[in-house]
C-alpha positions in Angstrom: 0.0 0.0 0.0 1.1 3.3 -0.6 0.1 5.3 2.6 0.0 8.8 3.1 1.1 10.7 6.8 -0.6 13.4 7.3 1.5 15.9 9.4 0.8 19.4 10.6 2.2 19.6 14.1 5.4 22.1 14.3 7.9 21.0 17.2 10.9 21.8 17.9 11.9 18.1 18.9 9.7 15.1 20.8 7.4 12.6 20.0 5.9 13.4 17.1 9.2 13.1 15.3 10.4 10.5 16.1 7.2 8.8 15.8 6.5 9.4 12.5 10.0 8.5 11.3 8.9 4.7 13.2 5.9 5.0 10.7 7.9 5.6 8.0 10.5 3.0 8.9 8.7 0.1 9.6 6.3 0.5 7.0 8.9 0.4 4.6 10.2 -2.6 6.1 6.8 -4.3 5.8 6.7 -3.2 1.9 4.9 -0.5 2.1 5.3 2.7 0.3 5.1 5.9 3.2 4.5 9.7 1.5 4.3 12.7 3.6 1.0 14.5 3.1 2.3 18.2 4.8 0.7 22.0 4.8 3.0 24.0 2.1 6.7 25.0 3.4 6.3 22.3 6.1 9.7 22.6 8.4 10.9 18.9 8.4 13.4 18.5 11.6 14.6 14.8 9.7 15.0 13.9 6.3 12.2 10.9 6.3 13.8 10.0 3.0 10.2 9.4 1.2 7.9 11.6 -1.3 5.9 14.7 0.0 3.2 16.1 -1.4 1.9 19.6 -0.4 -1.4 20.2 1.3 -3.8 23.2 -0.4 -4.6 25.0 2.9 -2.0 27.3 4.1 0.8 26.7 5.9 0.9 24.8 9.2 0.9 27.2 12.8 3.2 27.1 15.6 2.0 28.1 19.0 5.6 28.6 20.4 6.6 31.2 22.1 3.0 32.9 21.8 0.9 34.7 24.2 -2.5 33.2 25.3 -4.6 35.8 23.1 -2.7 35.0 20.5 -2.7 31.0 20.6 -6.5 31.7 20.5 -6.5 33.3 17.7 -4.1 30.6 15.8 -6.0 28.2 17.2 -9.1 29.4 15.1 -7.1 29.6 12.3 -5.9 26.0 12.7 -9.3 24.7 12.6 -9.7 26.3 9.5 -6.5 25.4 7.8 -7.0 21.7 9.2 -10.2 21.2 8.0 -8.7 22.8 4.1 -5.7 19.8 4.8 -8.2 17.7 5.3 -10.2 17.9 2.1 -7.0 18.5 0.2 -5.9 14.9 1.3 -8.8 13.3 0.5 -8.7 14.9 -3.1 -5.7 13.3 -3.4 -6.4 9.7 -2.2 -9.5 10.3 -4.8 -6.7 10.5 -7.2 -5.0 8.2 -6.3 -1.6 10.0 -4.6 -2.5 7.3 -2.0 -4.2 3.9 -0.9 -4.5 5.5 2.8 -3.9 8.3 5.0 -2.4 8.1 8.6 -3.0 11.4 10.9 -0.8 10.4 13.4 -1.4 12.1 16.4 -4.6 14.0 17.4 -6.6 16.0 20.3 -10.9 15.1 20.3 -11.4 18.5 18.6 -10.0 16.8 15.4 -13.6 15.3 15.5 -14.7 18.5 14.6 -13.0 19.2 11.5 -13.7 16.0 10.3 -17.6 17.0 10.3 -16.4 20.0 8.4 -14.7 18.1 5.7 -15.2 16.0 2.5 -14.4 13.1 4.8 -17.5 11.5 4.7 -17.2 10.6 1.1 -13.9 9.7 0.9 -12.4 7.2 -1.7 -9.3 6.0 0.7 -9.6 5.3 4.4 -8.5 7.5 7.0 -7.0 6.4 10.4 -6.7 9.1 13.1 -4.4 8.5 16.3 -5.1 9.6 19.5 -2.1 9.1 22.0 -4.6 8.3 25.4 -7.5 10.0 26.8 -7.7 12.2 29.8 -10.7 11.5 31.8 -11.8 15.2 31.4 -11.9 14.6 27.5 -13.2 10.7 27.7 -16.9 12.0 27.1 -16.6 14.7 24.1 -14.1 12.1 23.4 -16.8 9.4 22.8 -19.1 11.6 21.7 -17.0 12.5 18.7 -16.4 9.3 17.8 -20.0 8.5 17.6 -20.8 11.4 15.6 -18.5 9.9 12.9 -20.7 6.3 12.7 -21.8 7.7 9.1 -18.7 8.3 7.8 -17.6 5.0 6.4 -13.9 5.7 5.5 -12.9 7.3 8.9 -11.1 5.6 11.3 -10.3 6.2 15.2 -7.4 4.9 17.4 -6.9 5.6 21.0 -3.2 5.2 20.7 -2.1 3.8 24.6 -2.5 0.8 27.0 -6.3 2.0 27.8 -8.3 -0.6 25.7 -11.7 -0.4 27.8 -13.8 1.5 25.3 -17.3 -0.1 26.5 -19.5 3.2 25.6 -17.7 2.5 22.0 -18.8 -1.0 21.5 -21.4 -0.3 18.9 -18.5 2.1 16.6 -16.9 -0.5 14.1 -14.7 2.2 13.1 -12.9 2.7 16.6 -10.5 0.8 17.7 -7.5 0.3 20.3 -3.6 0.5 19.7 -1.0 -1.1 21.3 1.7 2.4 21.9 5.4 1.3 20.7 8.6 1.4 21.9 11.1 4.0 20.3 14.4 1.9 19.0 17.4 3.9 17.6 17.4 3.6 14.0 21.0 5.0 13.4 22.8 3.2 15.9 23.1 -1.1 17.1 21.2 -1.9 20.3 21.2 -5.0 21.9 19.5 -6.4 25.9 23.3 -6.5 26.4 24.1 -3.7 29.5 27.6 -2.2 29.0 27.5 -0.2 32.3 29.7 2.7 32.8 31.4 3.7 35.9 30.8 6.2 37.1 26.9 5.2 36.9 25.4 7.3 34.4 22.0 8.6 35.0 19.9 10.4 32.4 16.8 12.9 32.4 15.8 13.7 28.6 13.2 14.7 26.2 10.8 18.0 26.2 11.5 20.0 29.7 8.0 21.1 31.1 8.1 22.1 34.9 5.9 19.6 35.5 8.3 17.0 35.1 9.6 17.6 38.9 13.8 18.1 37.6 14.3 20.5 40.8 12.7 18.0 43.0 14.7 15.5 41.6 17.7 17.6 41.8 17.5 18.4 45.4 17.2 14.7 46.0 20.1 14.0 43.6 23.1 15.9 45.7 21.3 14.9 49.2 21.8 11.4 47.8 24.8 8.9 49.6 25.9 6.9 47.1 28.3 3.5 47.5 29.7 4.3 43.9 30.5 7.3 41.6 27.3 8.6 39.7 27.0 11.4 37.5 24.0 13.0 35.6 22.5 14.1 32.6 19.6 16.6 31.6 19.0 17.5 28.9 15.4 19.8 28.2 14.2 21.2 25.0 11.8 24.1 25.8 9.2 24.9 23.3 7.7 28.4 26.2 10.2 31.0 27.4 8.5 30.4 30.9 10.1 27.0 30.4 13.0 28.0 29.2 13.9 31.0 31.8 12.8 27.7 34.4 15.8 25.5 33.1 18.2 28.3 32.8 17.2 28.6 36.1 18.5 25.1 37.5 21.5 25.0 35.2 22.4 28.2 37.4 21.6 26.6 40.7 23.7 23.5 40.2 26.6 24.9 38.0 28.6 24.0 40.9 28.3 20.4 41.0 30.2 18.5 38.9 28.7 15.5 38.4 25.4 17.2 37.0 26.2 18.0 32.7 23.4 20.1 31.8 21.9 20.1 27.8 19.6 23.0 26.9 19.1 22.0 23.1 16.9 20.4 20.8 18.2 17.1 20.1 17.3 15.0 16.7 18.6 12.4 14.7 22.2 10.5 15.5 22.8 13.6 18.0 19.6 12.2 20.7 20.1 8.6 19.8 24.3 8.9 21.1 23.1 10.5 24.6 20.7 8.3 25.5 22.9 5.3 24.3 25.6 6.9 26.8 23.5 6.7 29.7 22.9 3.6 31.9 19.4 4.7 33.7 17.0 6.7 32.4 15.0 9.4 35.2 11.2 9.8 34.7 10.0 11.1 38.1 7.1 13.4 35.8 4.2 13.7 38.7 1.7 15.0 36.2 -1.5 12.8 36.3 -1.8 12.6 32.5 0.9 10.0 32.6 -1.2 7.8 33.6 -3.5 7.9 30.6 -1.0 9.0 27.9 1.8 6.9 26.6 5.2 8.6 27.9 7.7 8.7 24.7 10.4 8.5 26.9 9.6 5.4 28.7 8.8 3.7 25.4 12.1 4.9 24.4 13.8 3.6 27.9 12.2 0.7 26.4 13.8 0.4 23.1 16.9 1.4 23.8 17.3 -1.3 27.0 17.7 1.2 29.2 15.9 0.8 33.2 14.1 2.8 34.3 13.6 5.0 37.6 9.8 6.5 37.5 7.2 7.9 39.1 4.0 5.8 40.0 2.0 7.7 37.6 4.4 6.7 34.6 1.7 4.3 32.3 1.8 1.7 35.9 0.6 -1.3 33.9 4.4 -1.8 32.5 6.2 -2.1 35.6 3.0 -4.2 36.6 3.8 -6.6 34.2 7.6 -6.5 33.5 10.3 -5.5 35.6 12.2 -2.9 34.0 13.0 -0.5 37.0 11.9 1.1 39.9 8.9 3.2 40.4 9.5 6.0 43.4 7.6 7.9 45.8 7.2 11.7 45.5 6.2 12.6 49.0 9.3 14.3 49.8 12.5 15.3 49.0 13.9 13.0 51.8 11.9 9.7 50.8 13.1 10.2 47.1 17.0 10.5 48.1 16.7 7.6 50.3 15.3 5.8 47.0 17.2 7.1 44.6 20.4 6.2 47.2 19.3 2.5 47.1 18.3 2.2 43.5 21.9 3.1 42.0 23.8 1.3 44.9 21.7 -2.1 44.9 21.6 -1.8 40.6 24.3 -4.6 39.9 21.9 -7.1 41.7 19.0 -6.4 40.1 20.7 -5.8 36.3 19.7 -8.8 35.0 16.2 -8.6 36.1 16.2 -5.5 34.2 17.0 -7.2 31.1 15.1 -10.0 31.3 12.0 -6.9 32.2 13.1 -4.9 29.2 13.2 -8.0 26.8 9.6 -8.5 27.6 8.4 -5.2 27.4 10.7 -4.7 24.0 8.6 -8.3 22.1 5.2 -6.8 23.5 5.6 -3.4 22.3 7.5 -4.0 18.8 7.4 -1.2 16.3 6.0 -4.3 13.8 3.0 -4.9 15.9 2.1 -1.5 15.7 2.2 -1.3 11.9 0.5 -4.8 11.7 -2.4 -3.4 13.6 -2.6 -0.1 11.7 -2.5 -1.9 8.3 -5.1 -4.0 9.6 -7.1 -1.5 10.5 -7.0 0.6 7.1 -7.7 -2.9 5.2 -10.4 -3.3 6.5 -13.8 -3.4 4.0 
């Protein structure tokens, strides 16, 4: 099949690249041919290395670095443009530019455009991916979805490890999808643990305060360890708030040695080298979404074999089912020391639990299951 990605999300790094590039990669290693289906002057941050064809519809909106008036505002021009990107790619699938179209990630208000469009007589079929579903959205969430029973071509994944839909039982056209693990597709991995000493701990991926770094560093330096340890963190801010917040710690901590700070966006060979240098990846994020939302970065913990230290709200039903880490409490800075203490001085007895944990969780998750299911989905008739 010759499947189309529809993209119009601008970031600066995170998920949504690197997830489309496992869309792109495994699909070709299925035999499939991907094409990038992007709003004209589209910034690409990787080369995908496939066809693109331009959207009619403007070009796509960032909401970086804007004020909260203003994100209004581009937010009604989004819905405009989206629902113009929309119709384009289904003009094109009519023509065949395409067997299929992938929109690969998605809020509920998606549902709205797609009332807007030419959708509901498309020629190809459309599969729309939503990574989890926050309680506060589950019910305009389902209502959505059953406002789209008519339209025959469109379907609807809740992308995640929630797969208890039963308000959705009588919509053929949604369906559940097992999240996947993100793999370095530059570099070799294997289950094999080549630990460095000193111990290298690592905190990566989008920096939002919410992700509780000066909790964590306060616990880090209060921390006795039995063995050297240093630490990693890297953030890429997409808000100044964010940004003035990590400049902020950097300055704090300059003074201890073992702590390397990274304020970039990292992409490509550069992001897959650091987190192949690290030994234990950090996750102590204490935002409740985590719990409904796949975390990229513990699906990329997984991929790359790398165990994990978390919080309990970190998608719980992995560690309930494979032992890959430690999840730690929150309730204090003292409490998460005193974890943090044992976790890196007991980790050469539990490394090879680990590994077995991560070779579990690496064959449940697979990057081949996901396409398997997704192809699946847009055959069916």
């Amino acid at each position: 099949m010759r499947i189309a990605i529809l993209e119009s999300i601008v970031m600066p790094a995170g998920h949504e690249v690197e997830f489309d590039r496992i869309l792109v990669e495994e699909l070709k290693k299925q035999g499939h041919e991907p094409v990038f289906f992007v709003p004209e002057h589209f910034p690409f941050k990787l080369d995908y290395h496939c066809d693109v064809e331009y959207l009619e519809g403007g070009e796509a909106i960032s909401y970086a670095g804007v004020s909260r008036l203003k994100r209004l505002w581009l937010s009604m021009q989004r819905e405009k443009r989206r629902v113009a990107w929309l119709d384009s790619a289904c003009r094109k699938g009519a023509a065949g530019k395409c067997d299929a179209v992938i929109v690969p990630t998605n809020s509920w208000r998606v549902m709205r455009s797609i009332r807007h469009s030419i959708l509901k007589d498309s020629k190809v079929p459309f599969l729309f991916m939503f990574h989890g579903i926050m309680p506060k959205d589950r019910q305009r969430f389902c209502d959505g979805v059953r406002s789209l029973r008519e339209y025959p071509k469109v379907h609807l994944g809740a992308l995640g490890l929630q797969t208890d839909f039963p308000e959705l039982t009588d919509c053929p056209h949604f369906h559940t999808i097992m999240a996947p693990v993100y793999v370095p597709f530059d570099l070799p991995v294997t289950p094999e643990f080549h630990i460095h000493t000193p111990l290298r701990l690592g905190f990566f991926g989008q920096y939002r305060r919410e992700k509780n770094l000066d909790f964590f560093l306060q616990a880090f330096v209060k921390a006795q360890f039995t063995t050297p340890v240093t630490l990693t963190v890297q953030g890429a801010t997409a808000t100044q708030a964010d940004s003035d917040d990590f400049e902020r710690l950097r300055n704090e901590y300059a003074s201890y040695t073992n702590i390397h700070f990274l304020h970039k966006n990292l992409l490509g060979m550069e992001w897959q080298q650091e987190i192949m240098n690290i030994d234990v990846m950090l996750l102590p994020y204490g935002a409740e979404r985590y719990r409904y939302q796949p975390s990229a970065m513990l699906f990329t913990a997984i991929g790359y074999y790398k165990p994990v230290l978390q919080s309990p709200e970190m998608n719980p039903e992995i560690l309930q089912e494979f032992t890959i880490g430690e999840a730690v409490r929150l309730d204090s800075v003292e409490v998460f020391s005193r974890q943090l203490e044992n976790f890196v001085n007991t980790f050469p007895d539990h490394q090879e639990t680990y590994r077995q944990g991560l070779l579990g969780a690496n064959e449940k998750y697979g990057q081949d299951k996901l396409i398997q299911r997704i192809v699946g989905i847009l055959s069916e008739k």
